[in-house]
VEXDREN-2710 file (C-alpha; in Angstrom, 1 decimal):
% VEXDREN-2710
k/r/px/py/pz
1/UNK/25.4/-4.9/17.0
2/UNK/21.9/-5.2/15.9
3/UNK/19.7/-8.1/17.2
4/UNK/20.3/-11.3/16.3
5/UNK/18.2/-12.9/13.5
6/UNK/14.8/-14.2/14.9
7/UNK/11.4/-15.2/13.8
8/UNK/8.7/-13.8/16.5
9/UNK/5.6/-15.1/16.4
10/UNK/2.3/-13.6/17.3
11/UNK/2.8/-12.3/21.0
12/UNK/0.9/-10.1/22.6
13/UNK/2.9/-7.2/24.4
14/UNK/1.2/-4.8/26.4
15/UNK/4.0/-2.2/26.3
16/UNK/3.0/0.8/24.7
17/UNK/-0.2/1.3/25.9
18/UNK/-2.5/-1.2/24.4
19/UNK/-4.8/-3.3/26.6
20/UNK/-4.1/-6.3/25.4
21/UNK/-5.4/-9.7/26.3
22/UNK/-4.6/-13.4/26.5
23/UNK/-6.5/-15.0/23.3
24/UNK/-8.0/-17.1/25.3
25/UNK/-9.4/-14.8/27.8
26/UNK/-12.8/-12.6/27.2
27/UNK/-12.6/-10.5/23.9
28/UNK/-10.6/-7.3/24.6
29/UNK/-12.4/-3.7/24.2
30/UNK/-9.5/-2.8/22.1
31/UNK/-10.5/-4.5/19.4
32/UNK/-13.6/-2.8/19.1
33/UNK/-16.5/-2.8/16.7
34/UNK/-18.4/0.5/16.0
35/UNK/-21.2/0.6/18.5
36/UNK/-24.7/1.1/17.0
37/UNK/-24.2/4.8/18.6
38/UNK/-21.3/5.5/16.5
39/UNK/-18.8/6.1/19.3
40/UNK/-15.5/5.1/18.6
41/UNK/-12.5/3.6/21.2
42/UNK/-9.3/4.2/21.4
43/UNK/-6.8/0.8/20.3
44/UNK/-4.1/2.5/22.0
45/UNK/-3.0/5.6/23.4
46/UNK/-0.3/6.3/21.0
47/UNK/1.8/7.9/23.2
48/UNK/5.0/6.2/23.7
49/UNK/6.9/5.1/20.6
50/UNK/9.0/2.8/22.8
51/UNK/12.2/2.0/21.4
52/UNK/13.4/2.4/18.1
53/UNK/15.5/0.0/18.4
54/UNK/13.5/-2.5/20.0
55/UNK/12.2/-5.7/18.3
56/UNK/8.4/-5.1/16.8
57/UNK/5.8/-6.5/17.9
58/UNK/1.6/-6.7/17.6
59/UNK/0.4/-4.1/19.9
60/UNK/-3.6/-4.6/19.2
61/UNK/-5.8/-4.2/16.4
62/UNK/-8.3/-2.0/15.0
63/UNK/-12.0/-2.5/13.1
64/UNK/-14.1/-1.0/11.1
65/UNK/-17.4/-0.5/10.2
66/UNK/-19.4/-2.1/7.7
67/UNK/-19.1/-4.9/5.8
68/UNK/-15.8/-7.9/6.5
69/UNK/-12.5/-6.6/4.8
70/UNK/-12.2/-9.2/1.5
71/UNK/-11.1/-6.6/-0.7
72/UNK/-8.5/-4.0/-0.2
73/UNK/-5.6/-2.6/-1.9
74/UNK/-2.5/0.1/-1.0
75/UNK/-2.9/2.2/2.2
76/UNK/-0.8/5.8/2.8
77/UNK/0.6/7.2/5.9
78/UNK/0.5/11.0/5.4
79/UNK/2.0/12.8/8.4
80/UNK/0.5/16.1/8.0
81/UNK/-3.0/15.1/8.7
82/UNK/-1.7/12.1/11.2
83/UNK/-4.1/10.0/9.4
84/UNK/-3.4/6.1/8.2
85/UNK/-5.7/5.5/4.2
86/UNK/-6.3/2.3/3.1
87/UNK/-8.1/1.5/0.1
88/UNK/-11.3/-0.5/1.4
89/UNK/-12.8/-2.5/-1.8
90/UNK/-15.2/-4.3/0.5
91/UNK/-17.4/-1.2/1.4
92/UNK/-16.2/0.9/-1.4
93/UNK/-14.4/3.8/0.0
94/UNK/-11.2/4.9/1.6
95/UNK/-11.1/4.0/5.7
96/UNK/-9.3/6.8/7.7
97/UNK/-7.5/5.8/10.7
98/UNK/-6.3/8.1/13.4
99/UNK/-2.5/6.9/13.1
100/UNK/-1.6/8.3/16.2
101/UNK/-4.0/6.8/18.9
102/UNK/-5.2/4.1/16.8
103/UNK/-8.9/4.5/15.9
104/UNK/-10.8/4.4/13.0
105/UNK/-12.2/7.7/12.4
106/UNK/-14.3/7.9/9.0
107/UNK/-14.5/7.0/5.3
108/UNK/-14.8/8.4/2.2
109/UNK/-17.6/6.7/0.2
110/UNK/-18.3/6.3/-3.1
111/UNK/-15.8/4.0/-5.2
112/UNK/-16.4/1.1/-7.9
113/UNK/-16.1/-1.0/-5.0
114/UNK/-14.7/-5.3/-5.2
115/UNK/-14.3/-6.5/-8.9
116/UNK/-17.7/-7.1/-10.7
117/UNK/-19.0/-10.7/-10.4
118/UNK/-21.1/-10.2/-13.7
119/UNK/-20.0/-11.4/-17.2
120/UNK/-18.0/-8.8/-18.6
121/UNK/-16.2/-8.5/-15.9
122/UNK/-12.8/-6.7/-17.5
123/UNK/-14.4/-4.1/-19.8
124/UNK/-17.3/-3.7/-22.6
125/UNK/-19.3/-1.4/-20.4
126/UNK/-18.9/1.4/-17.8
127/UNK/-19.3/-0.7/-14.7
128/UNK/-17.2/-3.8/-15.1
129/UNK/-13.6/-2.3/-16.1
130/UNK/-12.2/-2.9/-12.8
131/UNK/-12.3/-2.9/-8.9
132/UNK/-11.6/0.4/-6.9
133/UNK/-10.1/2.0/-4.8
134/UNK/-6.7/1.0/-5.5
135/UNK/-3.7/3.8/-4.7
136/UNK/-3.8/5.8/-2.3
137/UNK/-1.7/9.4/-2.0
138/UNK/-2.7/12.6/0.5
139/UNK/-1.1/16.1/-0.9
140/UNK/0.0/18.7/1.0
141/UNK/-3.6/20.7/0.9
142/UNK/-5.2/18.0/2.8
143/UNK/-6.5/16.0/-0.8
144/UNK/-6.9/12.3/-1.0
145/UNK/-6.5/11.2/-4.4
146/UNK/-7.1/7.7/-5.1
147/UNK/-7.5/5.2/-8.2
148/UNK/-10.9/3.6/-9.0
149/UNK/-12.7/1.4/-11.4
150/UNK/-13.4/2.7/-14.8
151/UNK/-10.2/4.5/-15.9
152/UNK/-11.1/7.4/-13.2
153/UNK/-9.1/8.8/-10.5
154/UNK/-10.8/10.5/-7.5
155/UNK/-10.3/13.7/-5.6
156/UNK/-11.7/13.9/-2.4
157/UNK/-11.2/16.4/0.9
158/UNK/-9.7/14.9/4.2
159/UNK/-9.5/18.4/5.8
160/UNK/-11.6/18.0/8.9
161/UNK/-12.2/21.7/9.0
162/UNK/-13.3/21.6/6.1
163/UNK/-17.4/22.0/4.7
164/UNK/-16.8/19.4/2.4
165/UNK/-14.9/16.9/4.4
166/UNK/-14.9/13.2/3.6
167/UNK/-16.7/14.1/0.3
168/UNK/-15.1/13.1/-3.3
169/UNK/-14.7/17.1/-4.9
170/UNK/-13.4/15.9/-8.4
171/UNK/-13.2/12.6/-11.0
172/UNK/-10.9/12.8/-13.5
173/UNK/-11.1/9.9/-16.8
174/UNK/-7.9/8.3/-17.1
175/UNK/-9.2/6.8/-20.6
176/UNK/-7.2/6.9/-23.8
177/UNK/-8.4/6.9/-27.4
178/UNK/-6.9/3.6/-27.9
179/UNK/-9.8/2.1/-25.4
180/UNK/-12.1/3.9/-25.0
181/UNK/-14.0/5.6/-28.1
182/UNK/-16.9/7.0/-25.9
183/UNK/-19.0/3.9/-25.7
184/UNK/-17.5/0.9/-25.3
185/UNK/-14.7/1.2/-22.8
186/UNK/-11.4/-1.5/-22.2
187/UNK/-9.3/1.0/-20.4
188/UNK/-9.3/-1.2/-16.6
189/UNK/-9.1/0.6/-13.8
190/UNK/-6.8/3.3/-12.1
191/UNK/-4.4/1.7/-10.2
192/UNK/-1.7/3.2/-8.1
193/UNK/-1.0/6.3/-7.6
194/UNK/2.3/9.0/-6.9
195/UNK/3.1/12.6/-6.6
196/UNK/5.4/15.2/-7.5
197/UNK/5.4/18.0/-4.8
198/UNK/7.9/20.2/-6.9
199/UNK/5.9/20.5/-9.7
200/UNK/2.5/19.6/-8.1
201/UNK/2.0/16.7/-10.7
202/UNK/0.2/12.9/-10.0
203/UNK/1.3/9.9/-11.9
204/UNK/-1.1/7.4/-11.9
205/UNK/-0.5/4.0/-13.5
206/UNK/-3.6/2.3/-15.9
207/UNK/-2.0/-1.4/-15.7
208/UNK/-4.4/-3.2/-17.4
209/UNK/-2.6/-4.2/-20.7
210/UNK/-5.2/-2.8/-23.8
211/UNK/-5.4/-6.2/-26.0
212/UNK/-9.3/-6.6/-26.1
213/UNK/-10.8/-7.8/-29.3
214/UNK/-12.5/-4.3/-30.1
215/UNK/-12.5/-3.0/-33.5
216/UNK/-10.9/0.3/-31.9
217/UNK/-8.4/-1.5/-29.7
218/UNK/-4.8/-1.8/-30.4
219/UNK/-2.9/-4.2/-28.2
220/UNK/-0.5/-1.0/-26.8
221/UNK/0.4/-2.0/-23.3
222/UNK/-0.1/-0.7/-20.1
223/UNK/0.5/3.3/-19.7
224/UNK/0.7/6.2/-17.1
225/UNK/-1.1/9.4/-17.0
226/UNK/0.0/12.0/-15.9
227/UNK/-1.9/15.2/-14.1
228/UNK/-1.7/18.6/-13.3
229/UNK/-2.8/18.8/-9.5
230/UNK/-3.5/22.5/-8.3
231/UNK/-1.9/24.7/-6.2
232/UNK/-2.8/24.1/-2.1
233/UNK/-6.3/26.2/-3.1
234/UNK/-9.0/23.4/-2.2
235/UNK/-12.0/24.1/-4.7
236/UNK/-14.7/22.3/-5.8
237/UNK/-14.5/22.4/-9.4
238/UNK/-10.3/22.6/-9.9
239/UNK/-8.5/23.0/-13.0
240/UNK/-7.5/19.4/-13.2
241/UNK/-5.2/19.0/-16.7
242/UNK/-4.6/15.8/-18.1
243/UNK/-1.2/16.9/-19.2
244/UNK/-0.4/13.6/-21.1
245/UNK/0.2/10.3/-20.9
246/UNK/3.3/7.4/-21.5
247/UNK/2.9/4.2/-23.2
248/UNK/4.9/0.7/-21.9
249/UNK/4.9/-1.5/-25.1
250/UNK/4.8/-4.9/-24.0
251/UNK/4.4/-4.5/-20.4
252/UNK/2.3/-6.7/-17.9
253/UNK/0.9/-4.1/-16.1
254/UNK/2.4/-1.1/-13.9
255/UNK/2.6/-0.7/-10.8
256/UNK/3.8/1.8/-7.7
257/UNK/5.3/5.1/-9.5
258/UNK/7.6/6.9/-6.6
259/UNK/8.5/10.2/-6.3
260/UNK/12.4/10.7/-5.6
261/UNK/13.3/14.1/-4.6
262/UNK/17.2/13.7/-4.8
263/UNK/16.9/12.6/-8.4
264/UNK/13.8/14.6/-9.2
265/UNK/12.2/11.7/-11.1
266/UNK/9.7/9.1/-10.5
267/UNK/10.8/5.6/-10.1
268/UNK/7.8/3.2/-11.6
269/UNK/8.2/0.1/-11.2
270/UNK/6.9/-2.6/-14.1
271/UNK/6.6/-5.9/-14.3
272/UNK/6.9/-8.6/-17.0
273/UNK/8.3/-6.1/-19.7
274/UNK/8.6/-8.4/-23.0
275/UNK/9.9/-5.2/-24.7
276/UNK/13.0/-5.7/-22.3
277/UNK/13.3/-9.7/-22.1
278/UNK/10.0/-10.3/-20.1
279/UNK/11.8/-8.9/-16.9
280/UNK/11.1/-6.6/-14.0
281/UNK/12.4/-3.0/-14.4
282/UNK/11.9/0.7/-12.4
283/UNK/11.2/3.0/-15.3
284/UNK/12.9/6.3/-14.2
285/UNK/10.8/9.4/-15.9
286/UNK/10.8/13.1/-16.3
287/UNK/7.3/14.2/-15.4
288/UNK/7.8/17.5/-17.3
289/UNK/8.4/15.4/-20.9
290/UNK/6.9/12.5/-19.8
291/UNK/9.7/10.2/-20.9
292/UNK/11.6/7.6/-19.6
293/UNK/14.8/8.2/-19.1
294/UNK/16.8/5.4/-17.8
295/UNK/15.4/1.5/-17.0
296/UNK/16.6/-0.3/-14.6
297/UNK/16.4/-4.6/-15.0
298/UNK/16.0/-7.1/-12.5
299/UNK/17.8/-10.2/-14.1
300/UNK/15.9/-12.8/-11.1
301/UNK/17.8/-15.9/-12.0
302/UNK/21.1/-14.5/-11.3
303/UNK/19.6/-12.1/-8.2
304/UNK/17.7/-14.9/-6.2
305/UNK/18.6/-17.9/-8.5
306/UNK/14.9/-18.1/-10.1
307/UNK/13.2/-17.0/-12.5
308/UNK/10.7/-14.8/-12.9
309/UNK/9.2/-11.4/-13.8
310/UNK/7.3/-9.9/-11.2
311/UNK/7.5/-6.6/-9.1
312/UNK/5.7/-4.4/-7.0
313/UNK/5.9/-2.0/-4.3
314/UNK/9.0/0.5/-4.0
315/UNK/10.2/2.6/-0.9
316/UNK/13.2/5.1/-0.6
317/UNK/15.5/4.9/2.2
318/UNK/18.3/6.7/3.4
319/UNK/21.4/7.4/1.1
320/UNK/19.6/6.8/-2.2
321/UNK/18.8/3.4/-1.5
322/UNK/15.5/2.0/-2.6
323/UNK/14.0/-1.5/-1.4
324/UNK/11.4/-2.9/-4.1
325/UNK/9.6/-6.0/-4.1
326/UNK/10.8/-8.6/-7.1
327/UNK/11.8/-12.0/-8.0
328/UNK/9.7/-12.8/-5.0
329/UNK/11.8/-10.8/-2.1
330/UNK/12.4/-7.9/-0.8
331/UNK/15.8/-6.2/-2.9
332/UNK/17.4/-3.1/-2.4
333/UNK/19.2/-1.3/-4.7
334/UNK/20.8/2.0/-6.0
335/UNK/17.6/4.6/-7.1
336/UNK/21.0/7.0/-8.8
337/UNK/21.9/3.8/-10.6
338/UNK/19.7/0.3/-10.3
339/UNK/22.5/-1.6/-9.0
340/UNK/21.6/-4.4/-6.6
341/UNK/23.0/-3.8/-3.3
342/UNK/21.1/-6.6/-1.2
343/UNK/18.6/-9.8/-1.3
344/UNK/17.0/-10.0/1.6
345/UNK/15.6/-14.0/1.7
346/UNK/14.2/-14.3/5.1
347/UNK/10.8/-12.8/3.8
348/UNK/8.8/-12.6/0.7
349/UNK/8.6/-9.2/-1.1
350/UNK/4.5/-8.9/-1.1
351/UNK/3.0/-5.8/-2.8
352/UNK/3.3/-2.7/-1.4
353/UNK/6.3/-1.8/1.0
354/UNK/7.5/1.3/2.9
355/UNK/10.2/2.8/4.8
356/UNK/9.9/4.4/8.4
357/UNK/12.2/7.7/8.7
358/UNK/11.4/7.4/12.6
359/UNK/13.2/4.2/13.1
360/UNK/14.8/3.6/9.7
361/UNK/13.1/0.3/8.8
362/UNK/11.9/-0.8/5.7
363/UNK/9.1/-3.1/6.3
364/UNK/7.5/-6.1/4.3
365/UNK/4.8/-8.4/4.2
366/UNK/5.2/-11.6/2.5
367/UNK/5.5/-15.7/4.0
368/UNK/8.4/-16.4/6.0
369/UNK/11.1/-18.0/5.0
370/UNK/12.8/-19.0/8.2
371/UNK/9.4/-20.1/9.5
372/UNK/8.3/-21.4/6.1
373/UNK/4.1/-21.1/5.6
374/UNK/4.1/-18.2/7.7
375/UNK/2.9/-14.4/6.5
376/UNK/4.8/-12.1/8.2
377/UNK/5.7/-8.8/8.8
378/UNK/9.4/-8.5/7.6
379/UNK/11.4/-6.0/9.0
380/UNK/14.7/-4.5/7.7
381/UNK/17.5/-1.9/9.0
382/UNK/17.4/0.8/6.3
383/UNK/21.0/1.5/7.1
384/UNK/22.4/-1.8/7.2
385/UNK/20.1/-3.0/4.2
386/UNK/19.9/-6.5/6.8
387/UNK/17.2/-8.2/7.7
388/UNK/16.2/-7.7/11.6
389/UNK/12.9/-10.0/12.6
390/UNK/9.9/-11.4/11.0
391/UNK/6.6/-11.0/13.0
392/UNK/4.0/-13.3/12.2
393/UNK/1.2/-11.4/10.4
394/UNK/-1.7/-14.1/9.0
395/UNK/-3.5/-12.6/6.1
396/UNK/-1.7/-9.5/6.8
397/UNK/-0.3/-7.1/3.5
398/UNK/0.5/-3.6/2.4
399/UNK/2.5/-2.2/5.5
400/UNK/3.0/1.3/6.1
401/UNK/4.0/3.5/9.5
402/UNK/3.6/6.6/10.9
403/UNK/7.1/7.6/11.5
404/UNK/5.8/10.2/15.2
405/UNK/5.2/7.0/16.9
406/UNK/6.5/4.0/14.8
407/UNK/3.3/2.8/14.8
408/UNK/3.3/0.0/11.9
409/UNK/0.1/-0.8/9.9
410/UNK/-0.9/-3.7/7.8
411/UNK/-4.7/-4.6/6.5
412/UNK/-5.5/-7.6/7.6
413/UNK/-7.9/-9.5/4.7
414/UNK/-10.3/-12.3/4.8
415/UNK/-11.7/-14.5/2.3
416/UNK/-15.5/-14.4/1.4
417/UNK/-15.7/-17.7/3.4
418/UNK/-14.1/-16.9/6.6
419/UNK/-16.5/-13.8/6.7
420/UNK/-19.6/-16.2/5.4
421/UNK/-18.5/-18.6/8.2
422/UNK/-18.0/-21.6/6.1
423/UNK/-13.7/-21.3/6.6
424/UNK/-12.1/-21.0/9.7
425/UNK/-10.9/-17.7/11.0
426/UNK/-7.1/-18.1/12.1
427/UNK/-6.2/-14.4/11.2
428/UNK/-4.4/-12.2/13.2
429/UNK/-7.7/-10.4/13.7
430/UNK/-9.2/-13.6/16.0
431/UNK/-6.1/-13.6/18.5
432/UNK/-8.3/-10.1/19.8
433/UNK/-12.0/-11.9/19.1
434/UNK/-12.8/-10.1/15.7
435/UNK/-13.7/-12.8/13.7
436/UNK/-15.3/-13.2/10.4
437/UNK/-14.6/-9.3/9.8
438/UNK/-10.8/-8.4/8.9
439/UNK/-9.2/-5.4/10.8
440/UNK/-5.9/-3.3/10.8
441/UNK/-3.3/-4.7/12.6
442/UNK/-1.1/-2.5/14.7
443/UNK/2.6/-3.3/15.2
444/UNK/5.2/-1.0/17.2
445/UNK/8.8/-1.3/19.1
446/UNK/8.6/-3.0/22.6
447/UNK/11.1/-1.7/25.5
448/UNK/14.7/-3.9/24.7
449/UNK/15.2/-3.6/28.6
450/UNK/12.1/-4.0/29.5
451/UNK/12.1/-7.5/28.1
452/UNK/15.7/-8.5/29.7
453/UNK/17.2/-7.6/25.8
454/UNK/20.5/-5.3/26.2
455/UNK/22.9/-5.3/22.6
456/UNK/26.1/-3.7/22.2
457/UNK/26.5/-1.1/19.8
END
């Protein structure tokens, strides 16, 4: 039997190799801040994954450099360069984590950056359509391709062997006629991001519905583009086609487009569609025509008993089963046929979500439910679709893990007051002394046995 339902709060387990301290002794080295020498220390060995099976738990946590995390967006696990992404508003770039010991190891620069504070803020010129980075994705060829402000998505290298590593090699306009004739540009920003390793093919979502009183504006919804990504041939000047793009009529937005490799579709999911009753729906398209094949509805009052429109992240499991954030929790359903197959209610749904293939957890981030006012890391047997533990997580979002060592991730955001010091810093960050600054919180499996925990299976 799996464990029985708890709520764990924030406990600090030195099992896996992390030096961990009482909060109320002297500020841990883990928990490091980039020395003015630039060295970099380790937040754990990484070494021992522990076991699977085991309840999670924080293990330590990891800064960066520059200024306090208040803005940030979707992060990426990509396996192949062993490397955590996150999209870092606050200093305008992409930080890169090394996901298997658990350091920060560099950034690429050069993003749009938190949303514009100046009137305008929304479109009208070519700086205030939107905050960037948003979504994250890293192709095989060692590419990071990310969303940004201003209707562009960016290319950059993350090959550390590489002569132009860390740099941003292409930007590519996401713009359509309908908002952007060439001077005054509505089109919002690049949001998230997905991609299609059969045909080599990125989806990228432009949520930002297009109803701005401009002469040249039509009010035509949100819309995906899609584009032809090359070959695993790094150059700097690649033959990037826009190959075409998809309208949503009516739509609030888009938001995470998913590659399923069983279906050999992309799952988008879209909130608030009017067009279909002003509920959530998982578009299902064909990236070589660039339709929409099959929706899938979320009908909330009858799935969680409220109403509502919104979702979010999507993940796929095991056996076809997708979990995506809506109505407010986590649900998982059918990807072959958009049937409900479970509520999870012990924890909110959040935004982004992901599933572990080296421990078969889907994992969460939204407030507690059996501990209510609590933001937690939710956890959830992929095979079971049941909900496991909730690990408290405050100000924590956007998990993902790197399935070598089931190392879990979530960004851990401030407000602009905790990191001006007028607001109280009670983040998961302080319980390790970084305070006023945001950081990336580490979770992983403790030792069942080494805790006095044995289960039957």
């Amino acid at each position: 039997m799996k464990p029985a339902t708890r709520v764990i709060p924030l406990v600090l387990i030195a099992a896996l190799g992390c030096e961990v301290q009482h909060p109320a002794g002297p500020r841990p080295a883990l928990a490091r801040v980039e020395s003015a020498r630039g060295d970099r220390e380790s937040c754990s060995n990484g070494e021992r994954r522990g076991d699977a099976d085991g309840p999670i738990s924080l293990l330590c946590v990891i800064s960066v450099p520059g200024n306090p995390i208040a803005s940030s967006d979707i992060a990426w696990v990509d396996s192949r360069t062993e490397r955590y992404y996150i999209a870092d508003r606050s200093n305008s770039g992409v930080d890169i984590i090394d996901a298997e010991h658990d350091r920060y190891v560099g950034r690429v620069g050069g993003f749009t950056g938190g949303f514009p504070t100046t009137p305008g803020t929304g479109g009208g010129t070519a700086t205030t359509n939107g905050a960037g980075p948003n979504g994250v994705v890293v192709t095989p060829n060692q590419q990071l391709w990310a969303g940004d402000g201003n209707s562009t998505v960016r290319v950059a290298d993350v090959d550390p062997d590489s002569p132009t590593y860390l740099q941003i090699v292409a930007s590519i306009s996401t713009a359509v006629d309908e908002c952007d004739d060439g001077t005054v540009h509505y089109c919002g920003r690049a949001d998230e991001i997905g991609y299609d390793p059969e045909h080599h093919i990125i989806l990228i979502a432009e949520p930002t519905p297009l109803t701005h009183a401009a002469p040249h504006v039509a009010s035509v919804g949100a819309y995906a583009m899609f584009i032809a990504a090359p070959g695993y041939t790094l150059t700097a000047v690649p033959p990037y086609t826009v190959l075409g793009h998809h309208h949503f009529h009516g739509a609030g937005g888009l938001e995470q487009p998913l590659w399923d490799p069983q279906l050999h579709r992309f799952l988008l999911t879209v909130p608030n569609d009017t067009a279909l009753g002003n509920v959530p729906a998982i578009a299902v398209i064909n990236d070589s025509t660039r339709q929409v094949e099959h929706t899938y509805t979320l009908d909330c009052t009858t799935l969680t008993g409220t109403a509502g429109g919104a979702i979010t992240g999507i993940a796929l499991g095991e056996e076809q089963h997708i979990l995506v954030s809506a109505c407010g929790y986590p649900i998982i359903l059918s990807a072959a046929t958009g049937n409900p197959l479970k509520v999870i209610t012990q924890v909110g749904g959040g935004d982004e979500v992901w599933f572990n293939r080296g421990d078969g957890r889907f994992y969460v981030t939204g407030p507690s439910t059996a501990a209510p006012g609590l933001q937690s890391l939710g956890v959830i047997d992929g095979e079971r679709n049941t909900w496991l533990q909730n690990v408290t997580d405050i100000r924590g979002k956007n998990p993902a893990a790197f399935a070598e060592n089931n190392h879990i991730f979530t960004v851990v955001q401030i407000t602009a007051a905790i990191a001006a010091g007028t607001a109280t810093d009670s983040s998961t960050c302080s319980v390790f002394g970084v305070v006023g600054k945001g950081c990336i919180a580490v979770y992983g499996h403790s030792d069942r046995a080494r805790h006095g925990e044995r289960e039957a299976r």
